[in-house]
N, C-alpha and C positions, 0 to 999 in steps of 0.2 A: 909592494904587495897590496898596496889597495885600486888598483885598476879594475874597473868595475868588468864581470865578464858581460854583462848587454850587448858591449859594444863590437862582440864577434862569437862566434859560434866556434865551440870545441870540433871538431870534425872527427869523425872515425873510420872505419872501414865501409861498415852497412848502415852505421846509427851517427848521430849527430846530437851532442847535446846543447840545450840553451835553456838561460833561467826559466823556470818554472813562477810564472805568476796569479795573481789571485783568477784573472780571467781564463787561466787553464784548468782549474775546479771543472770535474765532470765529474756524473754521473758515475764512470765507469770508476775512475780514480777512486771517487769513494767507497764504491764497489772491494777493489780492491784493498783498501783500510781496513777494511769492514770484516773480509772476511778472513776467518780462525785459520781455518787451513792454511793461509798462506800468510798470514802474520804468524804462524804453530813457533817460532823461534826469536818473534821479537817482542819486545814488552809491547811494542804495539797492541799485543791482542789483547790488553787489560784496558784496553781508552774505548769509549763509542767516538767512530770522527764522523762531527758532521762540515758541512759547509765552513760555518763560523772559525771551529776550531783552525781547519786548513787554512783558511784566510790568516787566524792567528801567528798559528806556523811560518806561513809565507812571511809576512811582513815579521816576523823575529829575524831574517837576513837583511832585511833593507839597511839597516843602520851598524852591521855588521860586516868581519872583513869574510865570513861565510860563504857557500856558495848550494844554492836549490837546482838542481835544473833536471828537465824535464828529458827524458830518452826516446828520440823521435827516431824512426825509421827513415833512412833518407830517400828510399824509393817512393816513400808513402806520404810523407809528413805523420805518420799515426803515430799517436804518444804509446810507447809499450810499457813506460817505467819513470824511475823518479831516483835522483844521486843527493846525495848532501855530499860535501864536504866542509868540513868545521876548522877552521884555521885557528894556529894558536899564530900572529904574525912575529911576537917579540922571539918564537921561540925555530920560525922559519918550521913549522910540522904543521899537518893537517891531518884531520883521522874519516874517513870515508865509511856512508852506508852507501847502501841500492836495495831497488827493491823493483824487478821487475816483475808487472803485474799480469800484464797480459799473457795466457797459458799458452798461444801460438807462440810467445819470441823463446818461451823459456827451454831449454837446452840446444839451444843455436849456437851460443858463442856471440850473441848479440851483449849478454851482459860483459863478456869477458872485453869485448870490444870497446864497451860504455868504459869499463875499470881500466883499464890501461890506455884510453885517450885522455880520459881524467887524471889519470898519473902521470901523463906527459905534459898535460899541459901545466901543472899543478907544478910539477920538476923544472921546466922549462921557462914558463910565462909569469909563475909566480915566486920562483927560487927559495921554495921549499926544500929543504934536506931531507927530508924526514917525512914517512906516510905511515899509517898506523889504522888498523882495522880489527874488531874483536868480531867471536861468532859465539857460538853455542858446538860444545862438539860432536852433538845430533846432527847439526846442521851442515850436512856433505858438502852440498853442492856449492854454500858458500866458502868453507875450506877447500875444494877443487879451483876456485873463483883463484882467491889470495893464492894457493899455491902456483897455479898457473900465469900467474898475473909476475911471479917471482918477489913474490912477500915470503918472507921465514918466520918461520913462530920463534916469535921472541917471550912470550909470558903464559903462565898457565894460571888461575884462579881454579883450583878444585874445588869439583861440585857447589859452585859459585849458583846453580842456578837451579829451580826446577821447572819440569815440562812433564804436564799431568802426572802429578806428583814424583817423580823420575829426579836426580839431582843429575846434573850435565857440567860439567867443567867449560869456561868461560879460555878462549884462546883467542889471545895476542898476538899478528902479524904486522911487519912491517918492512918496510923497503927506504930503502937510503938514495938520495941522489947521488949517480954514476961520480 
């Protein structure tokens, strides 16, 4: 479980992911941190990110069995998004965000794409059992995400959360390896 992923590219249908490093810091990237509307369902939107911070972020995987990586377009090279996956290794589970930022890739099927070559390789390459993803239950499209991705909700936290002043119930999916 600690082979580092550097040393090959996750591949997917249309997107390709690979670590995400400090010299991937853009403009646009922080754009996308930055802005409310599209953090509207993650604590994200409670942080100012600047530069530093992300540099922070990034190097918190280096020394970690973690995984950052950046969701490239394969036609393009263009960065459209950003994946964590957080490994617990003693325990063989990882629990996965995304956050695709750029508003042309968003309801393509490019994130679904990103989710389910991460679950493969994650299943495969890392012999993970176990995959484990929370949302907001505001939050459709990433509930569309997991359930199409063949994640079941396995937990509920009621009105675990608010969103402009709203309390939102906190949902647990997860996927088992085959």
């Amino acid at each position: 479980m600690s082979k580092p992923v550097e040393d090959k590219l996750i591949l997917g249908n249309s997107i390709y992911l690979k670590t995400f490093t400090v010299s991937d810091i853009c403009g646009e990237y922080l754009d996308w941190l930055n802005d409310k509307s599209l953090m509207a369902f993650s604590n994200q939107r409670f942080l100012e990110h600047t530069r530093t911070s992300c540099e922070n972020y990034i190097r918190s995987f280096q020394h970690s069995p973690s995984l950052f990586t950046g969701i490239y377009l394969k036609e393009s090279n263009q960065l459209i998004g950003t994946m964590s996956a957080h490994l617990a290794p003693h325990h063989h589970t990882a629990d996965l965000g995304i956050l695709v930022g750029s508003s042309f890739a968003r309801g393509k099927g490019l994130g679904r794409d990103a989710w389910c070559s991460m679950m493969e390789f994650l299943f495969c390459e890392r012999a993970i059992r176990k995959i484990t993803a929370g949302t907001l239950s505001c939050n459709k499209a990433m509930i569309r995400l997991a359930e199409n991705s063949g994640m079941e909700l396995e937990a509920i936290r009621k009105e675990q959360e608010l969103v402009e002043g709203k309390p939102y119930d906190i949902l647990y999916f997860a996927k088992f390896a085959a």
